[in-house]
N, C-alpha and C positions, 0 to 999 in steps of 0.2 A: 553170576553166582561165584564162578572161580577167582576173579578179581578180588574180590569181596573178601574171601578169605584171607587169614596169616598166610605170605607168604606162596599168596596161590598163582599159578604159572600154567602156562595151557600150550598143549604139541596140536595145531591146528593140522587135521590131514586133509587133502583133498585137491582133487584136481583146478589146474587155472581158471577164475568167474567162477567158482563156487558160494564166493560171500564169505572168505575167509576172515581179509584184511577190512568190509566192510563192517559187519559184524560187530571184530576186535574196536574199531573205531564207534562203533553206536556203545556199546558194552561200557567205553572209555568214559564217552560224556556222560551217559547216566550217571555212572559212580562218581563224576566229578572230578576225576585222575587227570592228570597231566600226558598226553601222548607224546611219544620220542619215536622219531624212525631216521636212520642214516639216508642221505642221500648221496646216491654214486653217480659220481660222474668219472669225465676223463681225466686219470689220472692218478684215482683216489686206491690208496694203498693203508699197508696198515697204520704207517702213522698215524695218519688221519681215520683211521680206524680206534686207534688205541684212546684219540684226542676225543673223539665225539664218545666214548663209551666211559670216559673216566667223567667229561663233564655232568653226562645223564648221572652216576654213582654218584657224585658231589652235589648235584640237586636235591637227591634222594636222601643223602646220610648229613652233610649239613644242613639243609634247609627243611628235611623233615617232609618231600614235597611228595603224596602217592604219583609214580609216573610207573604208566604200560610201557614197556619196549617193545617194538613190534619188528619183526625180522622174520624177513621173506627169505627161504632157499634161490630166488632169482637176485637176490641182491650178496651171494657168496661169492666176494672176489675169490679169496685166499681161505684155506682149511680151518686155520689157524683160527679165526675168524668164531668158527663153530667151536674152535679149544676152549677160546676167551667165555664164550659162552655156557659153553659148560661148568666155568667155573663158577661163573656167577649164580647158577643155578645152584649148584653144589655148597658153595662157601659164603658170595655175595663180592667173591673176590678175583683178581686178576693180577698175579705176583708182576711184582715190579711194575705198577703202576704211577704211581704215586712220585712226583718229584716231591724235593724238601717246603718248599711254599704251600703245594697240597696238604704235608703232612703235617702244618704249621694253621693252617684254617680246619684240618680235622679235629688238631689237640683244642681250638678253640672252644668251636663248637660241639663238644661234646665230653669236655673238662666235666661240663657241667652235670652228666646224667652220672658220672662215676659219685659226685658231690651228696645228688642225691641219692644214690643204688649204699652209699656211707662203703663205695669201694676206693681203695689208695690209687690216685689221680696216674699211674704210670703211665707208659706210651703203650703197654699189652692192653691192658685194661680200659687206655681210652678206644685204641682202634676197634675194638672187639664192641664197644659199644658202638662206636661207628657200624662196625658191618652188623650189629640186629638191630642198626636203625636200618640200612641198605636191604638187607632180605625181608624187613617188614614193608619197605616202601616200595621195592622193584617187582614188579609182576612181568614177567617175559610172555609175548607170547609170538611162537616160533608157528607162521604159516609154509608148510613142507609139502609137496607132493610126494604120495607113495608109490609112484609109479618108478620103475628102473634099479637096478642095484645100486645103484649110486644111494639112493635112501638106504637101505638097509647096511651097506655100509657104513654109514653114519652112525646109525642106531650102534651099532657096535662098538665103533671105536670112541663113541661119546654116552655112556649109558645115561648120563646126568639127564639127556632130553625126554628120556621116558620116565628114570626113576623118579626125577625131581614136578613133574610135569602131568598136565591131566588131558589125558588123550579126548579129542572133540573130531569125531568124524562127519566130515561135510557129504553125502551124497549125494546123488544126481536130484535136480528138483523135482517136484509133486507138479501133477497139472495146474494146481491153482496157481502155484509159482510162476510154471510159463504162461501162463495166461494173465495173470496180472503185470508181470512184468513187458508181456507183448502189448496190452491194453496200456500201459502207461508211457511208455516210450512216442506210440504213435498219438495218444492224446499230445504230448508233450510237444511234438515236433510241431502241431498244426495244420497234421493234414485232417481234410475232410473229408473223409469214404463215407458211402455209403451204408455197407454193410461190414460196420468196423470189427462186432463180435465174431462174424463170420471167418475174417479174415484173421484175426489172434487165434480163433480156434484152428484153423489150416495150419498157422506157426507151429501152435501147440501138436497139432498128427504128424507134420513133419517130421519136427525134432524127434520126438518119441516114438514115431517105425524106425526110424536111422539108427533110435537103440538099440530097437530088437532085429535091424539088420546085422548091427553089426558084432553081436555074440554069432549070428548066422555065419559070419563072414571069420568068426574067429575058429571055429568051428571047422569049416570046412578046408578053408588055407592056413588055419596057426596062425592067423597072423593081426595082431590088435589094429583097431580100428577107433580111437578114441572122442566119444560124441562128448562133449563139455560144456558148459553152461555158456564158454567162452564162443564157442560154436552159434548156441542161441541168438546173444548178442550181437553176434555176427550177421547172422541172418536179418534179423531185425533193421540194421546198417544196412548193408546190400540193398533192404528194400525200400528204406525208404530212398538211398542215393538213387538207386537203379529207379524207383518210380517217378520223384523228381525231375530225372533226365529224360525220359523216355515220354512221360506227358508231354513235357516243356518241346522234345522234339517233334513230335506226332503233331502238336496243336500248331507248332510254328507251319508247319510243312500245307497240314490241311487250310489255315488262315492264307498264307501265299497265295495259294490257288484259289480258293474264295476271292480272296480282294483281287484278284487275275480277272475272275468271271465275273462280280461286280463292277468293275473297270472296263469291260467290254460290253456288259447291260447298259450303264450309262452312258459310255458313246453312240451306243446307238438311240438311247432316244436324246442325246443332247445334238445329233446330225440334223434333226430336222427341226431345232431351234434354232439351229445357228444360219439354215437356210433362209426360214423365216426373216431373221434379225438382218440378214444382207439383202432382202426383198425390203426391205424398211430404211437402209441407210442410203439405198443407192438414188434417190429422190429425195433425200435428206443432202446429200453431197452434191447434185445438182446445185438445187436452190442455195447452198452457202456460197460454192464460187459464185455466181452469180451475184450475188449480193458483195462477194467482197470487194468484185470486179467493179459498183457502183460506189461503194464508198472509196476507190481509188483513186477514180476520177472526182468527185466533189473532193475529196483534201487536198489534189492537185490544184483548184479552183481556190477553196480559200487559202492556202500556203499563198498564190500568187497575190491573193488580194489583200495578204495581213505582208507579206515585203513592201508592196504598195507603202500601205501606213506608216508600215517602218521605216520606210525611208523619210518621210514627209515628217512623222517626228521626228526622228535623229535631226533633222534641220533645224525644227524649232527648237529644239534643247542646242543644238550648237547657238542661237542667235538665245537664247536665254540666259545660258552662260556668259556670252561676251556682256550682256547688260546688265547680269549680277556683278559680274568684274568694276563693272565701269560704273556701277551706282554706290559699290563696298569701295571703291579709291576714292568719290567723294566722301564719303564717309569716313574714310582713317582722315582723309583732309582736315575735315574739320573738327574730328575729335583732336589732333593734333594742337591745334589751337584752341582748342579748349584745355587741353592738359594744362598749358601754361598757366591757368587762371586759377585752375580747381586744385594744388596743391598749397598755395597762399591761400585758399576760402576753407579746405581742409581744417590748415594751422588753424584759421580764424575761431574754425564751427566747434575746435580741441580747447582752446582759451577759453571759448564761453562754458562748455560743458566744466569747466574746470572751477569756476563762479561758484559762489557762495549766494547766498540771497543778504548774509550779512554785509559782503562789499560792497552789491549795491545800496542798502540802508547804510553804511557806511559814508557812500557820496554823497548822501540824500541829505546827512545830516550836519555836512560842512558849512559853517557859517563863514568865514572867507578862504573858498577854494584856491586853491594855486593856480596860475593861468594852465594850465599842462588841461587840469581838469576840466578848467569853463569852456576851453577850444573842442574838446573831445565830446562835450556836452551839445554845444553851439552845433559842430560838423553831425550829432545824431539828433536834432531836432531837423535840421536841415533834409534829415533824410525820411524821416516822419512826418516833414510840412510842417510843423508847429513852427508858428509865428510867435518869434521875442516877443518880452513883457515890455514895457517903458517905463522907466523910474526914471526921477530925475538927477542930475550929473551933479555927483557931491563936487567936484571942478568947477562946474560950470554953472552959478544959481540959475533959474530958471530955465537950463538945457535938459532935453528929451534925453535918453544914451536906450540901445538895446540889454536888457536882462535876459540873458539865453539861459541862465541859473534856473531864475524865478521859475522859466514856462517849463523848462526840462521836470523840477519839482512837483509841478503843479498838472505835466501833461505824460508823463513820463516813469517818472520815477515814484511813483505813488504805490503801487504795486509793484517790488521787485519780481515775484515770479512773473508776471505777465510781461513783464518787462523782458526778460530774458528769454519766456519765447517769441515774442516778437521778433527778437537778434534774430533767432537761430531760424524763423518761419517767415522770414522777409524774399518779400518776391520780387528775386532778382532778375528774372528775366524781363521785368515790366518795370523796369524804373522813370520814371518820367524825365525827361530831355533837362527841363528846367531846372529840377533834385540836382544832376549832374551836372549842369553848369555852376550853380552854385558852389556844391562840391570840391569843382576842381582847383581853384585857389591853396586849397587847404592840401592838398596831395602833393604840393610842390614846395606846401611850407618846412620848412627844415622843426620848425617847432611841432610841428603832428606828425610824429616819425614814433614809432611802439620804445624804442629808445628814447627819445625824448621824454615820452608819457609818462614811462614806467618810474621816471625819477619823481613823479607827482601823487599816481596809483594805481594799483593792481588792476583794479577793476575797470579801469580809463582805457588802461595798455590795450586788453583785450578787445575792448571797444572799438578803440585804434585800429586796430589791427583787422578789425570785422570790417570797419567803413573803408580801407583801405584798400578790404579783399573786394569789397562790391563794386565799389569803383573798378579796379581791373577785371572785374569779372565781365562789367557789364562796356569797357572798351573790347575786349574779346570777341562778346557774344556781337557786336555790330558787326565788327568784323566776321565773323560766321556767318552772319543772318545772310548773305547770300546766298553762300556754300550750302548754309540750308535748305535755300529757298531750290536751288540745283537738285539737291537730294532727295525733297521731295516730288520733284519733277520727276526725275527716273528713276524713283521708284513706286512712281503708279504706273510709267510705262511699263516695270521692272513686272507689275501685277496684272496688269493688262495681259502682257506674253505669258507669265505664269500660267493665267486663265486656261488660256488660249493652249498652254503645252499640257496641263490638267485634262482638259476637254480631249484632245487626240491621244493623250495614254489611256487615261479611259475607254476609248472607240478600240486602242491597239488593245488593252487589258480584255477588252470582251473578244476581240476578235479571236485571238491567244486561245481565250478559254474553251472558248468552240473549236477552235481546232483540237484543243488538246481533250476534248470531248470525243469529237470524229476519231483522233486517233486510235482512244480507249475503245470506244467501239469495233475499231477497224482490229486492233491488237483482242480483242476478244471473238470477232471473227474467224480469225487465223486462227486462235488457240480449237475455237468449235470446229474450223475446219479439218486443224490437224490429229483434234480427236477422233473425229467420223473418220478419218482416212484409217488412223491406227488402227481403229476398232474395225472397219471392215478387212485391214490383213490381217490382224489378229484370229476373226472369223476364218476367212479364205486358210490361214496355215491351220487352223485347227481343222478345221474342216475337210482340209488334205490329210494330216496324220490322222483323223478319226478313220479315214478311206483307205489308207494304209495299215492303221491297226485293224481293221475288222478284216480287211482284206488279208494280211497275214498271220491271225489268230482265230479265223473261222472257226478251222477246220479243228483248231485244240479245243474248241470249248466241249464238246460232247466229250473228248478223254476226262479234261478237268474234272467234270461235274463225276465224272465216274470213280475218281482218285480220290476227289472228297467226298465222297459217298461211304469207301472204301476206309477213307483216313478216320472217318468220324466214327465207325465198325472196330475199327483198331484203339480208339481212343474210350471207347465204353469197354472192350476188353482189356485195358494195358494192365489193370489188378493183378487178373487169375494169371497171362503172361510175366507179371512184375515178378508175384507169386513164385512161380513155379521156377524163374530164372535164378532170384535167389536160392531158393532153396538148393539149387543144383550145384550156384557158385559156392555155399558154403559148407557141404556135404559131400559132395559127392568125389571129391578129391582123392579118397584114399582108396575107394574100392575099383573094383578092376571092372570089365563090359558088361559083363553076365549078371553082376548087383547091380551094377546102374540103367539096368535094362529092367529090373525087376522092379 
């Protein structure tokens, strides 16, 4: 409501946690006002005084902004402080504030209210409008405690704070206060009592005999005693740190000794498990040495009988080897001389792929061939067996002469493709003895040379060159054919010993496997044996310390049980003791034996 008003300003009284500065701050938001409060730290003087109070006025008077000033008596460095303040009360002002740049965004903004008011734009007339826009927008409100001369001093030497100012006296709170306020805190924190109304109304008797102790107390010794809302809150603090703590320690203390006494419950009935379990292993550990001691001896047995083998093979593979040697040096043997042949038969097999079907139809259709060609013709009939035609010798009237032309034509060159693969699928290996004698005449002719030919035809050349390659192919392969005949030989002996070293790797392969079966066994063995070994010291050590803990914590279990009996008695009362502790820590401070006994 004070807010609210022209120029309205409020003297907050009242002692510390009254709800002064909270209040002024709810007060703030509803109206919608802008809050301003200084912050002191180390350091801070009046400059920094003068700086933050002239920005708040230039929010206010340029920018037209309602802003609360709120200022605490705990936050008075310097006196001076309360001068500046009285002025603004008083005027809306503070002499020699203003540098020339301030006074330069004042004339701006607020040129314009003289513009409209139809008053002459001067620098009187602008500031002055400045300062009723500052005391319409600035609302102070000064929270003061009236306790001590130091206030009333004030009042004095600054009357601005009362004249200008609407006194708002904070008293001590109504019960519904302290009990709402006790009720919301302990909801807030989380804890879970039982009897929570119970326990805010005890807050609430507290605080409020300590009131009417301590007029008793001023009374009798003169001497104030000041209970303060701030007090309240305090106690509320106190109790919930002090309950906190004091659970958290009681339940640790009584838990220890629980899991103490459950820790000696289950040893003892886990003693006569453990006795059992070693009445059970120890007939268990018999029968496994026992057993490991039998698969010891059988792998000794077969380890001896698979070296056996092994030896007897490594023999046969050393005499396998030497006959793989000695049957692969026949073998480069006679591929050797074979190499000689097969790159002249290469050449040959490269000419013919290299044919047309028109060259051959090309020689097919020569009516007097060149001799290059009829010899080339002649030496590949010869090699197909076709037997000359006979016409008769234009030389010679009634003489026979051979036409190797006509039969080549007629047996031969009738079909170029088939023709050509005949060349290329002629089975060389099997040439017949007589072919080759015939043949050979012609391999020594200087006229049936691939030079020669090719001066005749393309197609002839290659020819040439093919019946050329066979012929040496098939002088070659004679010569091999022994070499061959060797390399088949030792290499069925070569297959024989194969067999033969097959059959004992195999016999060694199983034997191997079986051992390596026994071993697994035997290694699994060992492992169940060195289990049952562990597992009965495992028992035996336990079994010991269980003898030694009951044996030297008998005697504590009957205290134990009686401390937690005890702790668990202390842990349902820790409230009304939590209770009553604060209250003492926040209270009871200022009065002397005789009040705090009462």
């Amino acid at each position: 409501r004070v807010l609210r008003q022209p120029m309205g300003n409020c003297l907050l009284l009242g002692v510390g946690g009254s709800g002064r500065q909270s209040m002024t701050k709810l007060a703030t938001y509803v109206s919608g006002f802008k809050l301003f409060q200084v912050e002191i730290v180390k350091g801070y003087g009046m400059a920094e005084w003068r700086e933050d109070v002239k920005n708040c006025l230039l929010t206010a008077g340029t920018k037209n902004v309602p802003t609360t000033f709120l200022f605490s008596d705990t936050q008075i460095v310097d006196e001076t402080m309360l001068e500046d303040i009285n002025g603004i009360l008083n005027a809306g002002d503070i002499p020699n504030l203003y540098a020339a740049e301030d006074l330069d965004a004042i004339s701006s903004s607020c040129k314009v209210d003289c513009q409209r008011k139809q008053i002459p734009p001067t620098k009187i007339n602008i500031f002055n409008q400045y300062l009723l826009k500052v005391r319409a927008n600035i609302h102070v409100c000064l929270a003061m405690s009236p306790l001590g001369e130091t206030f009333r001093d004030r009042l004095r030497m600054f009357p601005s704070l009362v004249n200008c100012s609407t006194i708002d006296w904070f008293t001590e709170w109504p019960a519904e206060a302290l009990q709402g306020v006790g009720m919301s805190q302990l909801q807030d924190s989380g804890m879970k009592l039982e009897n929570m109304e119970g326990i805010v109304e005890m807050f609430r008797f507290i605080h409020q005999s300590v009131e009417e102790k301590s007029k008793d107390f001023l009374e009798v010794l003169r001497r104030h005693a000041y209970v303060t809302p701030t007090s309240y809150l305090e106690l509320l603090s106190s109790f919930k740190t002090l309950y906190a703590f004091k659970k958290e320690e009681v339940a640790t203390k009584a838990n220890r000794l629980q899991i103490g006494l459950d820790k000696l419950a289950s040893t003892k009935s886990m003693v006569g498990g453990m006795k059992e379990e070693l009445a059970i292993l120890a007939p268990q550990l018999v029968e496994t040495t026992k057993q490991v001691e039998e698969m010891m001896v059988h792998i000794s047995a077969e380890k001896e009988e698979a070296d056996k083998v092994k030896a007897k093979v490594e023999v046969e593979e050393k005499i396998a080897t030497e006959k793989a040697t000695a049957t692969q040096a026949i073998k480069d043997d006679a591929q050797r001389d074979l190499d000689e042949a097969l790159p002249a038969l290469d050449e040959a097999v490269k000419c013919l792929d290299a044919l047309k079907k028109s060259d051959i139809d090309e020689v097919k259709n020569l009516r007097t061939p060149p001799s290059g060609v009829v010899l080339t013709l002649q030496v590949t009939c010869l090699y197909f067996s076709v037997k000359a035609n006979k016409k008769n010798d234009p030389d010679t009237p009634g003489k026979k002469i051979d036409d190797w032309l006509g039969a080549a034509k007629e047996n031969l060159l009738t079909n170029a493709g088939q023709f050509m693969d005949s060349l290329k699928n002629y089975d060389k290996d099997n040439i017949p003895a007589q072919v080759i004698k015939k043949v050979a005449p012609f391999m020594t002719d200087e006229n049936f040379t691939p030079k020669a030919i090719e001066k005749a035809s393309k197609a002839c050349t290659a020819i040439c060159m093919w019946a050329r390659a066979m012929y040496k192919y098939h002088n070659v392969a004679i010569s091999v054919a022994p070499k061959k005949a060797k390399l088949a030989e030792a290499q069925a002996e070569l297959d024989v010993v194969m067999a033969q070293l097959a059959e004992k790797q195999s016999s060694l392969a199983k034997i191997v496997a079986r051992l390596a079966e026994l071993e697994a066994n035997y290694e699994a063995a060992i492992k169940k044996l060195d289990s049952l070994k562990a597992q009965a010291t495992k028992c035996e050590v336990q079994l010991a310390n269980a003898d030694k803990l009951i044996g030297g914590l008998g005697g504590e279990e009957k205290r134990w049980t009686e401390t937690v009996k005890v702790l668990n008695d202390d842990l349902k009362n820790v409230v009304g003791n939590i209770l009553v502790s604060a209250g003492t820590v926040s209270y009871l401070g200022p009065f002397t034996t005789v009040f705090r006994n009462d």
